[in-house]
N, CA, C and O atoms as a DFTB+ gen file, in Angstrom:
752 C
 N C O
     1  1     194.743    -133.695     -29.899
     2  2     195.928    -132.884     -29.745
     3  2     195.607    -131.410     -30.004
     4  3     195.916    -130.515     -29.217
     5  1     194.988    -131.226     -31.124
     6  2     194.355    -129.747     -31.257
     7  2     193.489    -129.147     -30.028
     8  3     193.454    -128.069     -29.435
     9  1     192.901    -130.216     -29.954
    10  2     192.306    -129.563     -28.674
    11  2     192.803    -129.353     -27.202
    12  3     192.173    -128.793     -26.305
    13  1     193.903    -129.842     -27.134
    14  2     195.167    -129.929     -25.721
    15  2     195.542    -128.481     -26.228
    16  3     195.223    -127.482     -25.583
    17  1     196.277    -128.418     -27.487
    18  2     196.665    -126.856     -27.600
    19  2     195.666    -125.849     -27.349
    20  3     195.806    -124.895     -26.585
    21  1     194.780    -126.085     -27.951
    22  2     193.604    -124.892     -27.735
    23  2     193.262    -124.506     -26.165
    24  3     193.262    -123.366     -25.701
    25  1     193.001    -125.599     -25.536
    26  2     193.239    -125.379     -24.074
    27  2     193.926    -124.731     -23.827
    28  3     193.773    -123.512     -23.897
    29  1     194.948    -125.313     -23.444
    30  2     196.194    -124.739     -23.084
    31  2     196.421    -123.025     -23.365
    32  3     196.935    -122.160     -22.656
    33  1     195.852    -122.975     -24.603
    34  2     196.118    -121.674     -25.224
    35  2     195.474    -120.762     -24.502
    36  3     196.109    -119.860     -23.956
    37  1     194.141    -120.858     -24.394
    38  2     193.038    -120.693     -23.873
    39  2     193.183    -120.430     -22.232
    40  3     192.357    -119.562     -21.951
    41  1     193.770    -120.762     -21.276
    42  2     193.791    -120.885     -20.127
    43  2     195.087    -119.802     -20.150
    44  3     194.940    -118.958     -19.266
    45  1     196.095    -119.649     -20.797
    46  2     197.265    -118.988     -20.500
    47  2     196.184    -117.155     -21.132
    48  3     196.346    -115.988     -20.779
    49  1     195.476    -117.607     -21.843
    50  2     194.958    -116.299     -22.279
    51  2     194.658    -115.256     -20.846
    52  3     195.170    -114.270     -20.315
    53  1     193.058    -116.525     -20.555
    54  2     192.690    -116.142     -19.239
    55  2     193.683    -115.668     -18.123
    56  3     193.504    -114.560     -17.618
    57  1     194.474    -116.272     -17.816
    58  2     195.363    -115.886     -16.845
    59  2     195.992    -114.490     -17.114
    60  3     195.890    -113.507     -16.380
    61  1     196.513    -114.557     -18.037
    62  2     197.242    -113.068     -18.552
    63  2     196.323    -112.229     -18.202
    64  3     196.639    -111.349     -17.402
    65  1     194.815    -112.298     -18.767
    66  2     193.882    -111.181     -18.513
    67  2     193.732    -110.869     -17.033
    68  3     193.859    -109.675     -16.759
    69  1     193.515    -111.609     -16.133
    70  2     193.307    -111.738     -15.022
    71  2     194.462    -110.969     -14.661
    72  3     194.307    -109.767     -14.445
    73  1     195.517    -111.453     -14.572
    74  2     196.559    -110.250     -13.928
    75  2     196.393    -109.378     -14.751
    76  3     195.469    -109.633     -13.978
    77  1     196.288    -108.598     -15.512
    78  2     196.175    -107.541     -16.125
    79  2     195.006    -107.132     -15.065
    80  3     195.282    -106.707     -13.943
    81  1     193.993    -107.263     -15.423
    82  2     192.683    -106.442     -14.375
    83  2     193.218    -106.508     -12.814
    84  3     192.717    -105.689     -12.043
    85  1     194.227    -107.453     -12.283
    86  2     194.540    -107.083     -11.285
    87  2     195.432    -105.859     -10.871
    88  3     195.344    -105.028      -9.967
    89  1     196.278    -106.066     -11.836
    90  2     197.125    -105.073     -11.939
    91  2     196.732    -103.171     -12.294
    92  3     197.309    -102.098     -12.112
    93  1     195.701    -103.541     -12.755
    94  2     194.714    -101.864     -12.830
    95  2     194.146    -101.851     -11.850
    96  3     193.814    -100.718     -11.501
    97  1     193.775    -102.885     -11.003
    98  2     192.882    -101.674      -9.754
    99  2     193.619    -100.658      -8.648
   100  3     193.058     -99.863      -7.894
   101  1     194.763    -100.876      -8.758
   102  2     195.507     -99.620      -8.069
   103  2     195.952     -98.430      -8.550
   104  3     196.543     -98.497      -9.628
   105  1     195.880     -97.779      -8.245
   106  2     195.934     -95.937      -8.561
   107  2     197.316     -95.224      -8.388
   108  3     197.884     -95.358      -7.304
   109  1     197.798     -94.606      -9.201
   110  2     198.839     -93.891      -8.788
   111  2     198.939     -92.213      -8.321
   112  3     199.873     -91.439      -8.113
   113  1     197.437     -92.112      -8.282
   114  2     197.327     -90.856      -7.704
   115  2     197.310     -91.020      -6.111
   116  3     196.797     -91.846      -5.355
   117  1     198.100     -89.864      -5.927
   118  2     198.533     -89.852      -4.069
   119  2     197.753     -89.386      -2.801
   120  3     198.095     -88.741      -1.810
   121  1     196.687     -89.900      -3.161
   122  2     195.226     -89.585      -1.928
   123  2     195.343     -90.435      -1.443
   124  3     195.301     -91.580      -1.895
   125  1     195.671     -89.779       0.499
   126  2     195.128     -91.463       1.313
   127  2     194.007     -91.569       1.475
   128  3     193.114     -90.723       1.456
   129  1     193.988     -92.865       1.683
   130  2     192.049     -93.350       1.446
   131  2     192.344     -94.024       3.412
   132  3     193.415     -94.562       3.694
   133  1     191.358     -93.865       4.363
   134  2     191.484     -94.065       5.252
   135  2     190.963     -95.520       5.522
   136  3     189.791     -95.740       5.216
   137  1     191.566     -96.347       5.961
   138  2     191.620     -97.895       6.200
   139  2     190.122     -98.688       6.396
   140  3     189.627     -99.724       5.951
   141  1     189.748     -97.755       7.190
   142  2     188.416     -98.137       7.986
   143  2     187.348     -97.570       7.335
   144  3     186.356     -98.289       7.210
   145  1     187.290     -95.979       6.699
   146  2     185.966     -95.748       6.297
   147  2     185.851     -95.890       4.463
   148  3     184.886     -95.636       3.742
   149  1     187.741     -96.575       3.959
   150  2     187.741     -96.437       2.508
   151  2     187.290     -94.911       1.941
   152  3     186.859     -94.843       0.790
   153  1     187.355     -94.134       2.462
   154  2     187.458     -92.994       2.061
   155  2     188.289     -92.061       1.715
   156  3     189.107     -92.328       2.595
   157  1     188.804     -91.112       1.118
   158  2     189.930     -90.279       1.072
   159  2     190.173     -88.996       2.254
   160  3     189.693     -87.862       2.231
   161  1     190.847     -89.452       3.004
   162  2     190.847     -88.593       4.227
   163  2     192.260     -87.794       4.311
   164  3     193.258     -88.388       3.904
   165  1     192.364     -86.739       4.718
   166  2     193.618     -85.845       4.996
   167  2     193.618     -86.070       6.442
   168  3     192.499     -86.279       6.911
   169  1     194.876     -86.081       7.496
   170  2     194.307     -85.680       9.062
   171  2     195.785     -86.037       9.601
   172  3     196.714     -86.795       9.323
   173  1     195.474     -85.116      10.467
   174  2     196.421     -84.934      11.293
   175  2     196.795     -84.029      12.697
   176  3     195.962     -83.155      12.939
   177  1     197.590     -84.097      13.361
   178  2     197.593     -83.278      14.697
   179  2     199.009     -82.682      14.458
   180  3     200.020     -83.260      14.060
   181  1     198.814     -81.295      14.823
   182  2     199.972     -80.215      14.662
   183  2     200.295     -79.816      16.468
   184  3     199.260     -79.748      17.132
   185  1     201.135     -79.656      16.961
   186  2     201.834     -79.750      18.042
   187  2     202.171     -78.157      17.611
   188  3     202.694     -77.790      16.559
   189  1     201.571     -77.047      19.104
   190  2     201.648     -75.538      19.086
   191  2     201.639     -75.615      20.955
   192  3     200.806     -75.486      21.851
   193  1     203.016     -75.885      20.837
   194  2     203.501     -75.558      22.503
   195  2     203.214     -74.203      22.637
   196  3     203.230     -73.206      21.915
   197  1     202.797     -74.641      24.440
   198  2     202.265     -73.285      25.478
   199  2     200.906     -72.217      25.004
   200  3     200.537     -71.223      25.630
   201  1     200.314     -72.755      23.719
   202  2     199.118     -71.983      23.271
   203  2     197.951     -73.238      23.897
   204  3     197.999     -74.458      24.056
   205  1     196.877     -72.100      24.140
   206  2     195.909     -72.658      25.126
   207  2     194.906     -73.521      23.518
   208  3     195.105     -73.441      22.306
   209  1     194.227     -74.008      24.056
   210  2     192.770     -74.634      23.149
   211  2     191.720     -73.545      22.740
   212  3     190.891     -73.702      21.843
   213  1     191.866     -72.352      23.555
   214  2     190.966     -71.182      23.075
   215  2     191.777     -70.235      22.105
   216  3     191.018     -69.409      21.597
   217  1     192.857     -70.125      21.765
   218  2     193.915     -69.568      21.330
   219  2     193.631     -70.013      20.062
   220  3     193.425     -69.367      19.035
   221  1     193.646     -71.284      20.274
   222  2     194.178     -71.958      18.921
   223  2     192.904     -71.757      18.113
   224  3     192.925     -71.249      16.992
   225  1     191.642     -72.229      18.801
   226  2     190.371     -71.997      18.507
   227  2     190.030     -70.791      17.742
   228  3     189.552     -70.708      16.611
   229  1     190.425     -69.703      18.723
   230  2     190.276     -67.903      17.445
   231  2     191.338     -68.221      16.614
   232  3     191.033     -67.792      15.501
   233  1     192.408     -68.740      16.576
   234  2     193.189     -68.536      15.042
   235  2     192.877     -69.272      14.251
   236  3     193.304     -69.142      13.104
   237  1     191.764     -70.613      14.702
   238  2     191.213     -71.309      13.525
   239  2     190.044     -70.235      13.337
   240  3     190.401     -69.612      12.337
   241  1     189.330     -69.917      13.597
   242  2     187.932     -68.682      13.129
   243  2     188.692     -67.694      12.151
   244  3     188.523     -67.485      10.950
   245  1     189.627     -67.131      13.107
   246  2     190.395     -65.928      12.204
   247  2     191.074     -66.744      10.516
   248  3     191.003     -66.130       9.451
   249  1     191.453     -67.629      10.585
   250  2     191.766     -68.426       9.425
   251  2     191.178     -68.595       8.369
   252  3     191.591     -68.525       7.212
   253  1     189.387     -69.007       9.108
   254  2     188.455     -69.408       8.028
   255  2     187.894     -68.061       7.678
   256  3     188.054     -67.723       6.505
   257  1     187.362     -67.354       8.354
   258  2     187.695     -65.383       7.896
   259  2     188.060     -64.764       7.114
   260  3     187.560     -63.806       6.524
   261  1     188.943     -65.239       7.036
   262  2     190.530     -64.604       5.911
   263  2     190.563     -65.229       5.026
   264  3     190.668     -64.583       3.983
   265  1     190.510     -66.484       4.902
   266  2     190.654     -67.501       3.850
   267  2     189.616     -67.568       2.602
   268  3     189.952     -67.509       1.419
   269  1     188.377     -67.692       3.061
   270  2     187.088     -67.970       2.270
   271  2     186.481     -66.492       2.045
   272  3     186.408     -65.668       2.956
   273  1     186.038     -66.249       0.673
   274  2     185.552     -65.131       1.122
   275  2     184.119     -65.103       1.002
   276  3     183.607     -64.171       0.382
   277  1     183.211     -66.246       1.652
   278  2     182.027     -66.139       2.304
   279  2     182.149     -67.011       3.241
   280  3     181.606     -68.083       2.975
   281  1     182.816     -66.929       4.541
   282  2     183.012     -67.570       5.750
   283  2     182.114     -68.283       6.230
   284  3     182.212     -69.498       6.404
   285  1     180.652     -67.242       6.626
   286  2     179.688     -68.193       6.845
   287  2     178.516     -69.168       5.983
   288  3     177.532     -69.799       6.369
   289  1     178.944     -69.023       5.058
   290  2     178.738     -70.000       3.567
   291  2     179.386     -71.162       4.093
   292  3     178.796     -72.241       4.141
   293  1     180.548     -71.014       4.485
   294  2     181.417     -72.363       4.577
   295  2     181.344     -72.867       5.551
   296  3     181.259     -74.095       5.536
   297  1     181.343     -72.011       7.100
   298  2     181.408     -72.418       8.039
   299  2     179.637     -73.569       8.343
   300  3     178.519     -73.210       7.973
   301  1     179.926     -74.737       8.996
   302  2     178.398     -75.356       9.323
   303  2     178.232     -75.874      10.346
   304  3     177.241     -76.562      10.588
   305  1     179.570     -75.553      11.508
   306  2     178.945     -76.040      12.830
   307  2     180.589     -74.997      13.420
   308  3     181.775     -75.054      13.097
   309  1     179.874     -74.229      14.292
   310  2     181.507     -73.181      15.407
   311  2     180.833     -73.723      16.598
   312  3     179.640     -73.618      16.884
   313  1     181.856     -74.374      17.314
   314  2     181.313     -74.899      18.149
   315  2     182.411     -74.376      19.379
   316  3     183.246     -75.166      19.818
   317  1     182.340     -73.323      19.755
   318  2     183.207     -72.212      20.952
   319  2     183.676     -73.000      22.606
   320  3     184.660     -73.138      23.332
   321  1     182.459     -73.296      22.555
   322  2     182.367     -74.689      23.409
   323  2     183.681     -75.687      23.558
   324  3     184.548     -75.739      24.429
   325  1     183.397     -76.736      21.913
   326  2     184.272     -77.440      22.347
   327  2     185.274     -77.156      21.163
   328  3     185.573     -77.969      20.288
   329  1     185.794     -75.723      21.297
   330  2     186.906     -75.378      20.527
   331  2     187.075     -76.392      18.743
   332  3     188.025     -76.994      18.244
   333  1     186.061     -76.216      18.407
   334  2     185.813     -76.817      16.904
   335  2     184.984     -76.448      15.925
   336  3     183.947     -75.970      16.386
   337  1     185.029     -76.482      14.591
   338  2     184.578     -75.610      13.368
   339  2     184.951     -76.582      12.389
   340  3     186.048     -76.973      11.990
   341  1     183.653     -76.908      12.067
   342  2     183.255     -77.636      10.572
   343  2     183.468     -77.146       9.758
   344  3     183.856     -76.082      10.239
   345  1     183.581     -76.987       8.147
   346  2     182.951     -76.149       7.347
   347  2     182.909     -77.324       6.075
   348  3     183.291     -78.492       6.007
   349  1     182.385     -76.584       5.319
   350  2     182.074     -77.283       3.394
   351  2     182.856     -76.292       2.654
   352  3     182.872     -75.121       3.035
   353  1     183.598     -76.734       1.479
   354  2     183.946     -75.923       0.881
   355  2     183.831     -76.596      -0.537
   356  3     183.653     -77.807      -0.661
   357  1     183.954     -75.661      -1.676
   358  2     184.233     -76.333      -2.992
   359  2     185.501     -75.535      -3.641
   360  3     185.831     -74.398      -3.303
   361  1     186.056     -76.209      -4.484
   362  2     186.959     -75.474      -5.575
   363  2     186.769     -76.640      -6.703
   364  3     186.591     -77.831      -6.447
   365  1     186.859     -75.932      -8.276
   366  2     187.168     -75.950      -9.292
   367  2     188.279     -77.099      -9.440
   368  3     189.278     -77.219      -8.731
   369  1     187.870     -77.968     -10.575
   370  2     189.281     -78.863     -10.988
   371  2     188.389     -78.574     -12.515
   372  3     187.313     -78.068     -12.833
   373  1     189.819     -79.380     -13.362
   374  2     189.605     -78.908     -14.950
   375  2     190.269     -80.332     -15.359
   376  3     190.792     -81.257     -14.737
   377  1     189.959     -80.013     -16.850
   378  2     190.239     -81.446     -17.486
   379  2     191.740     -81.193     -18.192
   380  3     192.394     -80.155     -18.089
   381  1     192.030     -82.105     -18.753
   382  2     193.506     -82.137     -19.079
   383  2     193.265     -81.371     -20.475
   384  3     192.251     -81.286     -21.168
   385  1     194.884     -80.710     -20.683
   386  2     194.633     -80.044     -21.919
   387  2     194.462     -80.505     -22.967
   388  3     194.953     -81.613     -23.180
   389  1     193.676     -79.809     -24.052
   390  2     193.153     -79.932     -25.191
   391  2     194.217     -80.442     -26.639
   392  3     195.350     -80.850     -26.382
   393  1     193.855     -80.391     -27.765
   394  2     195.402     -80.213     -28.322
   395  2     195.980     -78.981     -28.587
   396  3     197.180     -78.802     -28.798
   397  1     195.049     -78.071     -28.574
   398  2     195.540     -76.419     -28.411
   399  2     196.162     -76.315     -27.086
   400  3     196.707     -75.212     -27.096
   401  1     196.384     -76.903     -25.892
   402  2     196.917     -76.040     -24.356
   403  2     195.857     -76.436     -23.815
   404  3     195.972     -77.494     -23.195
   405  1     194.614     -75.848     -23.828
   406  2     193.321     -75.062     -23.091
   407  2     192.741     -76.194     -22.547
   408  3     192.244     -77.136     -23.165
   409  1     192.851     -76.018     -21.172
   410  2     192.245     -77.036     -19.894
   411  2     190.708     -76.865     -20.061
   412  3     190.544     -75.797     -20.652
   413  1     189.759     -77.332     -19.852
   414  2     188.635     -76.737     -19.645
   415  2     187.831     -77.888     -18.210
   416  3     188.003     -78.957     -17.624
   417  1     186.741     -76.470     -18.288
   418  2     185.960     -77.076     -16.613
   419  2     185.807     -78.455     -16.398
   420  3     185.507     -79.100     -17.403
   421  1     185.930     -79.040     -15.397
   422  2     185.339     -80.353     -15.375
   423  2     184.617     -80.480     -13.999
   424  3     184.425     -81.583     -13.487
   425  1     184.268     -79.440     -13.484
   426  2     183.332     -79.393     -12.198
   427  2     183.997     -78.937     -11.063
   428  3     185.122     -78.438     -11.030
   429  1     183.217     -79.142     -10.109
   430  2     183.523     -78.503      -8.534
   431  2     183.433     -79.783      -7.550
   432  3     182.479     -80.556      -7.636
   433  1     184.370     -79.949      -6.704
   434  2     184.541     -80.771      -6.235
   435  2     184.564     -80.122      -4.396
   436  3     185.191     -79.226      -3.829
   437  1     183.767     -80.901      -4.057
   438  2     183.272     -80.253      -2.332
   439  2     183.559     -81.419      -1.541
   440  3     183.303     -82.581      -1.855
   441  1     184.335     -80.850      -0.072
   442  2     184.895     -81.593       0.542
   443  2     184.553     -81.025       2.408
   444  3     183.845     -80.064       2.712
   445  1     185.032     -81.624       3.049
   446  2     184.308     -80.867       4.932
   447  2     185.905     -81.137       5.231
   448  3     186.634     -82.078       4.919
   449  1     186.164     -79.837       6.017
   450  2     187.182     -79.892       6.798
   451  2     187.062     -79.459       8.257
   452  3     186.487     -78.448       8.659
   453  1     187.758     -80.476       9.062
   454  2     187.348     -80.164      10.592
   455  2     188.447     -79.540      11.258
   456  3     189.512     -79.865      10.733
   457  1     188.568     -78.788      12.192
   458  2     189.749     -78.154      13.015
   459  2     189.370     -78.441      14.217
   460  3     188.252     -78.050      14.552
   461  1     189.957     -78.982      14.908
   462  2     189.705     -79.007      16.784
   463  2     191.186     -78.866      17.568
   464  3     192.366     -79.144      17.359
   465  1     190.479     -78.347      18.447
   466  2     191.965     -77.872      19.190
   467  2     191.874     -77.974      20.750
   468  3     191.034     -77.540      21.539
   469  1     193.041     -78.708      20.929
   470  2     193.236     -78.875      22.529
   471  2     194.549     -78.139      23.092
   472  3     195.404     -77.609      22.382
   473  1     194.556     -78.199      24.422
   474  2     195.825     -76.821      25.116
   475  2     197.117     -77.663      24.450
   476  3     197.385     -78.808      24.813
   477  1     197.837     -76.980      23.484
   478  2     198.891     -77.331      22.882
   479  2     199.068     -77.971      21.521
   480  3     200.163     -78.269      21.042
   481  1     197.767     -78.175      20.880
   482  2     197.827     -78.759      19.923
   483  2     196.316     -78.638      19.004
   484  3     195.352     -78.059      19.505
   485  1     196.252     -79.181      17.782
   486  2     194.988     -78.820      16.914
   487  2     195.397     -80.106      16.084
   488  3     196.469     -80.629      15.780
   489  1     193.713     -80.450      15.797
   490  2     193.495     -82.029      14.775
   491  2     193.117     -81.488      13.341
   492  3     192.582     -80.389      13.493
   493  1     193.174     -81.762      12.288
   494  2     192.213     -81.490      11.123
   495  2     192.227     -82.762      10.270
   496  3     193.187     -83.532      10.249
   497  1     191.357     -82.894       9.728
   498  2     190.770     -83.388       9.088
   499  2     189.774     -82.881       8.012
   500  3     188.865     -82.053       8.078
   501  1     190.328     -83.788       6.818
   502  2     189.764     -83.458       5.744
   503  2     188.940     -84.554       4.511
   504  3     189.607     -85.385       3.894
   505  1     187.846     -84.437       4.350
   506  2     187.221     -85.815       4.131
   507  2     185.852     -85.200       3.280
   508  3     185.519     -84.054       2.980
   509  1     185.262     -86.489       3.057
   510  2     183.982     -86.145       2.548
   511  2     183.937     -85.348       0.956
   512  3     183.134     -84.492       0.585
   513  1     185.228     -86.029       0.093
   514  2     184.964     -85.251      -1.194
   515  2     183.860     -85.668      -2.087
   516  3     183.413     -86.813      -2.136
   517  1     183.505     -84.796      -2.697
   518  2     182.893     -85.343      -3.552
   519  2     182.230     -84.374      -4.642
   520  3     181.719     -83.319      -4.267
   521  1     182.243     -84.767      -6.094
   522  2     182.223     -84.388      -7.254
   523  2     180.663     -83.688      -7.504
   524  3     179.625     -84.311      -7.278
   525  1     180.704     -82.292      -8.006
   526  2     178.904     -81.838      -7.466
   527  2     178.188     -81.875      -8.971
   528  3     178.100     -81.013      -9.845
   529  1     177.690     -83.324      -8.884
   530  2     176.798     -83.848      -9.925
   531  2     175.284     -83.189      -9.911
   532  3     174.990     -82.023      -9.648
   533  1     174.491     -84.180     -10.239
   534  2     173.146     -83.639     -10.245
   535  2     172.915     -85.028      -9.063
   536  3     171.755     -85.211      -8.693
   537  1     173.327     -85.380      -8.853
   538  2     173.621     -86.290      -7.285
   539  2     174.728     -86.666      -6.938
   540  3     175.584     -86.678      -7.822
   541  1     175.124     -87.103      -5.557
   542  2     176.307     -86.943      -4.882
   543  2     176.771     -88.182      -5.561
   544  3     176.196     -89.252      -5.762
   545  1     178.148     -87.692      -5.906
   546  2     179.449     -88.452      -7.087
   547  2     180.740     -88.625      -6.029
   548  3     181.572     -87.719      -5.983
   549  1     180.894     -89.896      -5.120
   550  2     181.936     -89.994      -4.379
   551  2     182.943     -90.083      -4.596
   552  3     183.272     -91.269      -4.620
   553  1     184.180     -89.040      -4.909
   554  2     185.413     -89.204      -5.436
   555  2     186.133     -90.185      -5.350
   556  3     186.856     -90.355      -6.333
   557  1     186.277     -91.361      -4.050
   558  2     186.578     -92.196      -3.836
   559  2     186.381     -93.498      -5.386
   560  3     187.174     -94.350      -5.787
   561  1     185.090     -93.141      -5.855
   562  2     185.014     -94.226      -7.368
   563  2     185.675     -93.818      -7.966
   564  3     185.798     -94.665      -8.851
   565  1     186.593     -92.656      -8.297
   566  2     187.458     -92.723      -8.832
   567  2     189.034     -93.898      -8.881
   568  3     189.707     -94.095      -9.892
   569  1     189.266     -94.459      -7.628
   570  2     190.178     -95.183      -6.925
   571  2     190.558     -96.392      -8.000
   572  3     191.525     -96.897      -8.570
   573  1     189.011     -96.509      -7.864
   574  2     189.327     -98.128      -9.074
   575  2     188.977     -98.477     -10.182
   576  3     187.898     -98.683     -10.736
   577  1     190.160     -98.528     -10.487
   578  2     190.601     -98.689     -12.301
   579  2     189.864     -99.757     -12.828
   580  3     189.653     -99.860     -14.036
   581  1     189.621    -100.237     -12.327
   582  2     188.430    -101.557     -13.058
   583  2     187.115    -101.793     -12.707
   584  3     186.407    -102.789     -12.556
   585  1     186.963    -100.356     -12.602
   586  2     184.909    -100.606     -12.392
   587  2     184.789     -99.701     -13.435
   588  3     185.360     -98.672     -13.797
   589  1     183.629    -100.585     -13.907
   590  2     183.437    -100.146     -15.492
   591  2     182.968     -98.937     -15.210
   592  3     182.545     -98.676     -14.084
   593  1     182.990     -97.874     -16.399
   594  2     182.730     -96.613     -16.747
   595  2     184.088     -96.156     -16.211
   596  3     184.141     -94.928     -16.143
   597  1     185.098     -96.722     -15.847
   598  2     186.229     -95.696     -15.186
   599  2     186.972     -94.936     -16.711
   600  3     187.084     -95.385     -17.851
   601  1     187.328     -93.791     -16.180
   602  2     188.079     -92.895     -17.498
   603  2     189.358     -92.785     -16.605
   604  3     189.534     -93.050     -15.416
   605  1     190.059     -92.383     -17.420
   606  2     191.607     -92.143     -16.983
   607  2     191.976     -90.568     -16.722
   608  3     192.936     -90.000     -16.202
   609  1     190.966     -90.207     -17.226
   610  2     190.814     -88.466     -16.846
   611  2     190.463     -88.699     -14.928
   612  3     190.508     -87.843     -14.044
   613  1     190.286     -89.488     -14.873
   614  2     189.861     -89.513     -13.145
   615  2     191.197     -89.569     -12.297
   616  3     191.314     -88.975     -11.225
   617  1     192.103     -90.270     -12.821
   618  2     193.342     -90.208     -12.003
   619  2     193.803     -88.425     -12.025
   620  3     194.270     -87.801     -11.072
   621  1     193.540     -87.951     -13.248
   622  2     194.090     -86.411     -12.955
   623  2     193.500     -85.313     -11.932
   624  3     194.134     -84.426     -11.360
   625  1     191.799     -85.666     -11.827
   626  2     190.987     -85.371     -10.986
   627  2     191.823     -85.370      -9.471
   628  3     192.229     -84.447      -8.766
   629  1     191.863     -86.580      -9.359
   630  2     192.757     -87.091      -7.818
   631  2     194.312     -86.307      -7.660
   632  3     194.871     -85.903      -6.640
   633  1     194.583     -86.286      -8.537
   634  2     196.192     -85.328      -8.619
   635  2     195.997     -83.640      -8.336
   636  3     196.673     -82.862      -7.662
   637  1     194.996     -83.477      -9.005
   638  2     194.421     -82.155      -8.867
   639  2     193.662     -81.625      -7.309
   640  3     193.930     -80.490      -6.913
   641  1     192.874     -82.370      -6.620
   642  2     192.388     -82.125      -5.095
   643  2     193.877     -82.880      -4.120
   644  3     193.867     -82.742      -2.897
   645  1     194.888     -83.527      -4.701
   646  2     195.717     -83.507      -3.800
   647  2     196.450     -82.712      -3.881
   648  3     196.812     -82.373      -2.755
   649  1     196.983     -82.098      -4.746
   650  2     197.567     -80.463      -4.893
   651  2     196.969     -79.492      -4.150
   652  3     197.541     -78.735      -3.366
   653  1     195.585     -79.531      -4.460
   654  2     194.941     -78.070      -3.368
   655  2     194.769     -78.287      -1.632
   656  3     194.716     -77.644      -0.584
   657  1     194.732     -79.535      -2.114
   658  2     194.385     -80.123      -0.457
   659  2     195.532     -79.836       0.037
   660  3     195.574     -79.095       1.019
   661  1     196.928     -80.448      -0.631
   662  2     198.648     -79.882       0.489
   663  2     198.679     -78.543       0.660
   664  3     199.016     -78.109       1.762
   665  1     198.227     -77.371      -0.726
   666  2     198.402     -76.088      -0.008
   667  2     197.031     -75.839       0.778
   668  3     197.349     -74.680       1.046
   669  1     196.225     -75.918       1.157
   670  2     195.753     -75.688       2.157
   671  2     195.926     -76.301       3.649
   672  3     195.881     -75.708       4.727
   673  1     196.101     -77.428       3.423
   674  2     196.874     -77.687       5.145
   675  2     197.766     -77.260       5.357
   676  3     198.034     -77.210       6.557
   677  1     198.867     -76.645       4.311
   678  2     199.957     -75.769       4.424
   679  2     199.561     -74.518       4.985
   680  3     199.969     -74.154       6.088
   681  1     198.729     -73.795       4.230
   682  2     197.830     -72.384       4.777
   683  2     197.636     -72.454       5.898
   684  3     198.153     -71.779       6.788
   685  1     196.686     -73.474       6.004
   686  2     196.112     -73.278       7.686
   687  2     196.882     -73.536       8.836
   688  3     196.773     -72.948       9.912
   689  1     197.839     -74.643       8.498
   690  2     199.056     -75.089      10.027
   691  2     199.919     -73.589      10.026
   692  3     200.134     -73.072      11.122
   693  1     200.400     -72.914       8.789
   694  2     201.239     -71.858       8.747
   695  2     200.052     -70.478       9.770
   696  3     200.464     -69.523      10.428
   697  1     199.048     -70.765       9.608
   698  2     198.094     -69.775       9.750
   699  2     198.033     -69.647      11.180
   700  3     197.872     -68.638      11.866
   701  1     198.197     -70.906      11.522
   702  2     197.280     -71.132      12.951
   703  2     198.537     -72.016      14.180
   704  3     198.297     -72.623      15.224
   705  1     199.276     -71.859      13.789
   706  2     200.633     -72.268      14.333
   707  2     201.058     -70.922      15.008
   708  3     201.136     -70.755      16.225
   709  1     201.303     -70.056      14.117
   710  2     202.029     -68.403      14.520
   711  2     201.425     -67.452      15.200
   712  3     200.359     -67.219      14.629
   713  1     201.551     -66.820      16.077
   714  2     201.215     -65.910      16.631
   715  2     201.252     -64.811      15.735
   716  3     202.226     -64.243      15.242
   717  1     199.702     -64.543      15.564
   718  2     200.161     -62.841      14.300
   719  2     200.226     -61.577      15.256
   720  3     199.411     -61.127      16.061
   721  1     201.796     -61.073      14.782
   722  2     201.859     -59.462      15.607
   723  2     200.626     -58.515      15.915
   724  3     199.537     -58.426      15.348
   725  1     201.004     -58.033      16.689
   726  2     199.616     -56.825      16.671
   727  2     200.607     -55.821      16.954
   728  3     201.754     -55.747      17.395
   729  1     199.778     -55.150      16.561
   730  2     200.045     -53.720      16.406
   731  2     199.698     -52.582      17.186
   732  3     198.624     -52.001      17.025
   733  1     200.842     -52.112      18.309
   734  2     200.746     -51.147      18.866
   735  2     200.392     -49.838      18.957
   736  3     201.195     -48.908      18.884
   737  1     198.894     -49.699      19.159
   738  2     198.152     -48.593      18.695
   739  2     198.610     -47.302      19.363
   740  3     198.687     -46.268      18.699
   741  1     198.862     -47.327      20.437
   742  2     199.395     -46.067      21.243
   743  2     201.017     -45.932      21.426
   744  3     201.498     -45.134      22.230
   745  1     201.996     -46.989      20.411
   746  2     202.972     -46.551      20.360
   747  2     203.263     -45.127      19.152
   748  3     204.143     -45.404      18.337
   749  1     202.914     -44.338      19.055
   750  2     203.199     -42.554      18.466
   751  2     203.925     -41.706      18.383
   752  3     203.578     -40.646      17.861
């Protein structure tokens, strides 16, 4: 009989644990991870009626120009041709605050964003993050909560490149959507 309880006991343990570890491998940070390559991908197509594919093309150049301020640092394939521009970029994320306030560094996190553009419309895509170790650290291991070594400082990581990531597709669709005025040099 002791040993029916102990079982018993024993098996309801296991089970509990088991859903528990099931129940951590999902993330509540808001990165889509793309179906097919399990990766964290941004992407999408922006709709810019009556502007040609070359149009759209210089306001993506003029974008990355303005934006970065070492363009061709970032830029790694302009391809004029077929109206498209690679680049690499990094920015800064930080760790959660201290018990004083004070965030501090927690690395640079580098990611490739693509722009292509056809008569009326432009694709981007944004992919390829990853954490700049002393070897390549795929942000994506951050995702799951139950592979050992995971910290919980990693979900803030993911909160943090999805923040910069919305204002920059914000930047660039606002950027490259609008026709920027020019300025009438011989009106005097």
């Amino acid at each position: 009989m002791k040993n029916l309880g102990l079982a018993i006991l024993l098996a309801l343990a296991i089970s509990t644990g088991t859903r528990a570890q099931e129940n951590n491998t999902t993330t509540a940070a808001p990165v889509p991870v793309d179906p097919v390559t399990k990766m964290i991908t941004y992407e999408g197509v922006v709709e810019v009626k009556g502007t040609t594919a070359k149009i759209l093309y210089q306001r993506t150049l003029e974008w990355f120009n303005s934006n970065y301020k070492n363009p061709t640092d970032v830029i790694r394939e302009n391809d004029e041709a077929g109206n498209k521009i690679v680049g690499k970029h990094r920015f800064k994320i930080s760790n959660p605050p201290d018990k004083s306030g004070v965030r501090g560094d927690a690395g640079l996190i580098q990611y490739t964003l693509t722009i292509a553009s056809r008569d009326g419309r432009f694709k981007y895509e944004i992919t390829e993050f990853s954490w700049k170790q002393l070897s390549v650290y795929a942000c994506e291991r951050w995702l799951d909560k139950s592979a050992p070594g995971y910290l919980e400082v990693y979900n803030d990581y993911l909160i943090q490149i999805d923040k910069e990531v919305q204002i920059l597709i914000a930047n660039f669709k606002n950027y490259i959507s609008h026709e920027k005025p020019v300025k009438d040099k011989d009106a005097w």
